[in-house]
Backbone as CSV, one residue per row, in Angstrom:
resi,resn,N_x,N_y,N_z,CA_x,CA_y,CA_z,C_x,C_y,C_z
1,UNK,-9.297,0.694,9.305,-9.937,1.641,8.452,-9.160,1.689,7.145
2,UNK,-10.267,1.259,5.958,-9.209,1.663,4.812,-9.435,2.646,3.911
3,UNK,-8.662,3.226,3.473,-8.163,4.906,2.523,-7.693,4.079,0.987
4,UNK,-8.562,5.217,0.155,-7.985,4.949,-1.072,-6.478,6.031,-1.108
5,UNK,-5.344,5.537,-1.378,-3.929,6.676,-2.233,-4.429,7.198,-3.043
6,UNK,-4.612,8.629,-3.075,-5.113,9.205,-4.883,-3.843,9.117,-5.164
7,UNK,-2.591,9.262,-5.316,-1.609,8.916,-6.177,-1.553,7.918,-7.116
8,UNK,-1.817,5.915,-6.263,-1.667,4.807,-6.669,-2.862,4.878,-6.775
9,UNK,-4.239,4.966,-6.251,-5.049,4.585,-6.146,-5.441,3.339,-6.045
10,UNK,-4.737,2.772,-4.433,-4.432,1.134,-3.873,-5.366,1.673,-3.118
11,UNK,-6.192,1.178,-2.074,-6.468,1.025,-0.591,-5.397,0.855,0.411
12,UNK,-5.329,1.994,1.396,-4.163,1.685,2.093,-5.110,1.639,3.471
13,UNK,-4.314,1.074,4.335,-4.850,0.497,5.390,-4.406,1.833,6.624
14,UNK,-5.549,2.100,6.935,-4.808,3.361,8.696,-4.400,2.586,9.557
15,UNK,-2.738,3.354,9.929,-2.566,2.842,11.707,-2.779,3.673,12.181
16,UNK,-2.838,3.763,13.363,-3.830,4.430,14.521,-1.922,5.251,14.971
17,UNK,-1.574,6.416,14.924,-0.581,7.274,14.886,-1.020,8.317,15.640
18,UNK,-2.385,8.685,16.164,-1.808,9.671,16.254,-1.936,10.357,17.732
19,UNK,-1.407,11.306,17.904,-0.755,11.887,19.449,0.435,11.521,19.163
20,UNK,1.396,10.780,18.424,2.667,10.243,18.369,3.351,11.333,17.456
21,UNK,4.505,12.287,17.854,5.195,12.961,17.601,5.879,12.417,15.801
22,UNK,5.713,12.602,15.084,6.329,12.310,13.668,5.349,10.918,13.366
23,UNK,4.900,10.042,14.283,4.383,8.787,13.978,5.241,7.737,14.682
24,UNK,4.715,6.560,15.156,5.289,5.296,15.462,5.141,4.694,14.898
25,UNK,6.956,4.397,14.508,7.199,3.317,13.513,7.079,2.026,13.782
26,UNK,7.103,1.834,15.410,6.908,0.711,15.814,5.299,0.178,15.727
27,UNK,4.448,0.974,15.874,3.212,0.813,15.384,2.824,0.153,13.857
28,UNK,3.313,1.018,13.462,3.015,0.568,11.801,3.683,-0.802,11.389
29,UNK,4.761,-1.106,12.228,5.747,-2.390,11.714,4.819,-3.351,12.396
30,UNK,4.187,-3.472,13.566,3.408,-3.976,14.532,2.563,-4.569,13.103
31,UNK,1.563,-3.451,13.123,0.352,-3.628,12.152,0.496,-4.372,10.954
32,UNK,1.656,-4.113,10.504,2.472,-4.853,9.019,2.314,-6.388,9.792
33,UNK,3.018,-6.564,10.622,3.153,-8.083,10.886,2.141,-8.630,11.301
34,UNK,1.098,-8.019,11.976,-0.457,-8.486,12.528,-0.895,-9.298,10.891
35,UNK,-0.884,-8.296,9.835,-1.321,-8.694,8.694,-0.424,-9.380,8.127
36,UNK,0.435,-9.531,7.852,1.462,-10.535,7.316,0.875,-12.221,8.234
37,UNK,0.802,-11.869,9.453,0.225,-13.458,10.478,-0.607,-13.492,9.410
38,UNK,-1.874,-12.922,9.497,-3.201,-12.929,8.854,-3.239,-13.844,7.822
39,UNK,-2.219,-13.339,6.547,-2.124,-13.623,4.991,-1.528,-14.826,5.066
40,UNK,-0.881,-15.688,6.168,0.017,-16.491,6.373,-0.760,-18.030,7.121
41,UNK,-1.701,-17.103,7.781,-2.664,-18.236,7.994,-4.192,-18.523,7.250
42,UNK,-4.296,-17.454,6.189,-5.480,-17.873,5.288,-4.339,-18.802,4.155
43,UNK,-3.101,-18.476,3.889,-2.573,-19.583,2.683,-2.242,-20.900,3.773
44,UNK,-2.134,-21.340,4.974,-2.179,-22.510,5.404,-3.258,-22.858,5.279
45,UNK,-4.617,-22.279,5.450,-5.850,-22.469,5.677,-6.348,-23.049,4.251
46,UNK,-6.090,-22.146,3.502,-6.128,-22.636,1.868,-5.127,-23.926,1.571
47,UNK,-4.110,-23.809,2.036,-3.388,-25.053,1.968,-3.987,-26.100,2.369
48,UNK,-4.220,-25.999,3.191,-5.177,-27.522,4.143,-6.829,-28.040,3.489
49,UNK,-7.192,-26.805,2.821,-7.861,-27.288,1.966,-7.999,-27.657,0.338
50,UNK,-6.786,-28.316,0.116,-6.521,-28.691,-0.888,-5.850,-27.947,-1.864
51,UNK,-6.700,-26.229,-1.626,-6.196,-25.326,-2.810,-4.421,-24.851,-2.803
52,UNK,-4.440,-25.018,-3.901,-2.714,-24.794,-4.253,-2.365,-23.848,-6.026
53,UNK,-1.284,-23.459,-5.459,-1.253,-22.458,-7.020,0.420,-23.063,-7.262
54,UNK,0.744,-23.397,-8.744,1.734,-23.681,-9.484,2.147,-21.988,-10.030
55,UNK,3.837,-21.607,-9.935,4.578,-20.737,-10.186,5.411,-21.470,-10.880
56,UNK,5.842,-21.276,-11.697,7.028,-21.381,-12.735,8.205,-20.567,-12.680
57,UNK,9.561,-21.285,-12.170,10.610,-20.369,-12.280,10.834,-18.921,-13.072
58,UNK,10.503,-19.240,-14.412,10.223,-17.856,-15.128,9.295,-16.966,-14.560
59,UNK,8.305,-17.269,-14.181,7.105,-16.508,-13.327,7.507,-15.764,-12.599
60,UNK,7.972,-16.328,-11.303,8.966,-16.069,-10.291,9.716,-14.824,-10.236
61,UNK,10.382,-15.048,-11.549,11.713,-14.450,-11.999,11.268,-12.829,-12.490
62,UNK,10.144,-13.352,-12.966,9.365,-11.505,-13.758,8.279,-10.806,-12.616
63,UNK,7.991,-12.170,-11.390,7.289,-10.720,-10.330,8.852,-10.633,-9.611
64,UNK,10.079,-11.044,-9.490,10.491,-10.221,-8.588,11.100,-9.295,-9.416
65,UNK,11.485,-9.178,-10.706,11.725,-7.980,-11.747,10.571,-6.707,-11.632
66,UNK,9.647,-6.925,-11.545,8.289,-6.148,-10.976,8.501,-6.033,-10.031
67,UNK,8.522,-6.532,-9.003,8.985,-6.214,-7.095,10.353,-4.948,-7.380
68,UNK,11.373,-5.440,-7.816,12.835,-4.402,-7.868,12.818,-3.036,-8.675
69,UNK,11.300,-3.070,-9.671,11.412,-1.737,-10.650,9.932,-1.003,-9.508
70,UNK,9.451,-0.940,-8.273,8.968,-0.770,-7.609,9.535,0.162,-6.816
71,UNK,9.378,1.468,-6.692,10.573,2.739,-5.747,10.597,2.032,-4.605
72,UNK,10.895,2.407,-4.146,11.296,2.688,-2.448,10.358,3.241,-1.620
73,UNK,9.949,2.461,-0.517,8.865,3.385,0.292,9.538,4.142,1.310
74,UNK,9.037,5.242,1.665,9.702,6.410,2.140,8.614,6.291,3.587
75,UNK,8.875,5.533,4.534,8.222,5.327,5.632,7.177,6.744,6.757
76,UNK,8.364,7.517,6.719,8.446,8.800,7.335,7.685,9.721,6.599
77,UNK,7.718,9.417,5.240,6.692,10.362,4.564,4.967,9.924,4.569
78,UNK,4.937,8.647,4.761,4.004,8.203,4.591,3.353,8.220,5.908
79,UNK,4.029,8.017,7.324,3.870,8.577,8.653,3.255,9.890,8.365
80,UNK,4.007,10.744,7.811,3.513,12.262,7.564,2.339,12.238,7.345
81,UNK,2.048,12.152,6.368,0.750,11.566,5.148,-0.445,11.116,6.298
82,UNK,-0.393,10.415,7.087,-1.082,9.423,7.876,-1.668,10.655,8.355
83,UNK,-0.820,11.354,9.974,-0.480,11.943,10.594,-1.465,13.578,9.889
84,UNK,-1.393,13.952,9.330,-2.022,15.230,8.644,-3.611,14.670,8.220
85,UNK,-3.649,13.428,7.506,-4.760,13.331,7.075,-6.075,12.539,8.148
86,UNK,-5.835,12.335,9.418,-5.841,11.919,10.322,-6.835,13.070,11.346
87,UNK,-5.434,14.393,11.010,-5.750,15.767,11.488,-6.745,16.616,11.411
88,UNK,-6.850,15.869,9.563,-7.798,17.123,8.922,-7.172,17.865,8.266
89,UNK,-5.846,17.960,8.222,-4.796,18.897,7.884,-4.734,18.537,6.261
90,UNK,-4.529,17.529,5.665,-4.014,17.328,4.137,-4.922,17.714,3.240
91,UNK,-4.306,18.445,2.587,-5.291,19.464,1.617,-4.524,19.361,0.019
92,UNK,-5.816,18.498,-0.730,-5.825,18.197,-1.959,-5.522,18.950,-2.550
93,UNK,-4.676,19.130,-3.691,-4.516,20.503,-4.940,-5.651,19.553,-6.072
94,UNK,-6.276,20.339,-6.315,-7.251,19.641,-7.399,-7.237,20.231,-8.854
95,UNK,-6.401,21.166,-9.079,-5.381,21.213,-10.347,-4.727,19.903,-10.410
96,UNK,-3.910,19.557,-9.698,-2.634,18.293,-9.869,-3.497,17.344,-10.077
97,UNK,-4.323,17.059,-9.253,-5.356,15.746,-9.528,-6.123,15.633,-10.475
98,UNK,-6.383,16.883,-11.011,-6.902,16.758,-12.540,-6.169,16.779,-13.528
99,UNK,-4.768,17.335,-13.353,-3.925,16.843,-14.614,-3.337,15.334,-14.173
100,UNK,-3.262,15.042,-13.587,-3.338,13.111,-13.133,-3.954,12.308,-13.866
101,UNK,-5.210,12.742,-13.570,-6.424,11.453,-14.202,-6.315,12.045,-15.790
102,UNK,-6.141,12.956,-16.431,-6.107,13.744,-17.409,-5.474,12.479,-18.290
103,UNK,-4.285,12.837,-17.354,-2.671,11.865,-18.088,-2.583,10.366,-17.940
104,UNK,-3.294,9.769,-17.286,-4.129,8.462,-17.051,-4.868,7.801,-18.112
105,UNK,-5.944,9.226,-18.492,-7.165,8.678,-19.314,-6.189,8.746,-20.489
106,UNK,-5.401,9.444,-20.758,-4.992,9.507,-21.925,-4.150,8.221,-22.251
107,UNK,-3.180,7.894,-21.652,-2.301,6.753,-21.110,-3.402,5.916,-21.584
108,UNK,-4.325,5.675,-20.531,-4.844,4.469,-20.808,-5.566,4.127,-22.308
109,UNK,-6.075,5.108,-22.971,-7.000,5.323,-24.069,-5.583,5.536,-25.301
110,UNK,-4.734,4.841,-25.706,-3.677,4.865,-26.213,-3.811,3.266,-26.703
């Protein structure tokens, strides 16, 4: 099942958490690697059919500069997050979310 983040506004993917006291982490790491197989055998799959992508050391060099200016994911919070919204429990402030997109549109329209 996938969820848009109103924060990032990515698609995040549900693990199935719940009855599990705080969340299972072993679950979610599970699910991470189910999809990691996944992504690992559509680029062999793509590999085998000819398709291939050229990276350039410099390239390289500026997504993992992009990868390292990327916070920290806070696992347990995001368990939380899961876990409440799952419930029924997570309840939007729609003040904050409108000064968000507010500061967005503006951002972006700059």
């Amino acid at each position: 099942m996938n969820r848009t983040d109103p924060d990032s506004n990515r698609n995040t993917s549900a693990v199935n958490t719940a009855g599990m006291e705080g969340g299972n982490t072993s679950t979610i790491v599970s699910s991470l690697c189910r999809k990691r197989r996944a992504r690992q055998q559509h680029m062999q799959a793509s590999s085998e059919a000819g398709i291939s992508v050229q990276i350039s050391d410099a390239e390289w060099q500026h997504i993992e500069e992009l990868i390292s200016q990327l916070p920290e994911i806070d696992a347990s919070r995001v368990v939380r997050l899961h876990n409440s919204i799952m419930a029924g429990e997570y309840a939007v402030d729609s003040e904050r979310l409108a000064q968000k997109l507010l500061t967005l549109e503006t951002a972006l329209n700059r």
